[in-house]
C-alpha positions in Angstrom: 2.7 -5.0 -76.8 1.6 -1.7 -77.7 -2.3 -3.3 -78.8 -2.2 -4.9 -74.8 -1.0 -1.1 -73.5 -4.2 0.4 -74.9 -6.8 -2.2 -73.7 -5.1 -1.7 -70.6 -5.3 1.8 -71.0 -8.8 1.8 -72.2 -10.2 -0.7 -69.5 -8.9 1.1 -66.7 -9.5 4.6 -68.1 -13.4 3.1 -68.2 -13.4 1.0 -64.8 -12.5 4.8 -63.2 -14.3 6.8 -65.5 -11.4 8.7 -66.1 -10.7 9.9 -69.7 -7.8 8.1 -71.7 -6.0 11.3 -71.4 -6.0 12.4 -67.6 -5.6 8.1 -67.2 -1.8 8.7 -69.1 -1.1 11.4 -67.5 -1.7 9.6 -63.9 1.0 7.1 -65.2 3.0 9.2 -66.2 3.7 10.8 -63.0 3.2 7.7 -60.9 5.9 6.0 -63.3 8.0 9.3 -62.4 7.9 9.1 -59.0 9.0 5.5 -58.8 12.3 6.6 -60.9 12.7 9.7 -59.3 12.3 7.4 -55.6 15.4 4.8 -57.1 17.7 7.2 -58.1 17.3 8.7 -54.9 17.6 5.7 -53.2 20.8 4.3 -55.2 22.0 7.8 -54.7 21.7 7.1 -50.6 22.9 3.5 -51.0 26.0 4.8 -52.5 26.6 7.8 -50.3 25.8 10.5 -52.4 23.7 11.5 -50.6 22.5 11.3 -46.5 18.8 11.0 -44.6 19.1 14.8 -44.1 19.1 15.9 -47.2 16.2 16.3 -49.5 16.2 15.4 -52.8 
């Protein structure tokens, strides 16, 4: 799986002309995000937390 992570990794990083690097670092914080957005979420959806109330 790891092999298949870097073709991915270099085939993208290519297609964008982006270097491997900054292309991990995009990940990263898109993969962040999309955590961050369903702990908030479960947080809301178990009333933790309201619409009002940034997180």
């Amino acid at each position: 799986m790891a092999a298949e992570s870097s073709d991915r990794v270099r085939e993208i990083a290519e297609v964008r002309s982006l270097a491997e690097s900054e292309l991990s670092e995009q990940a990263l914080e898109r993969g962040l995000d999309d955590l961050w957005e369903g702990i908030v979420l479960a947080r809301y959806l178990d009333g933790e937390i309201d619409r009002g109330l940034n997180a």
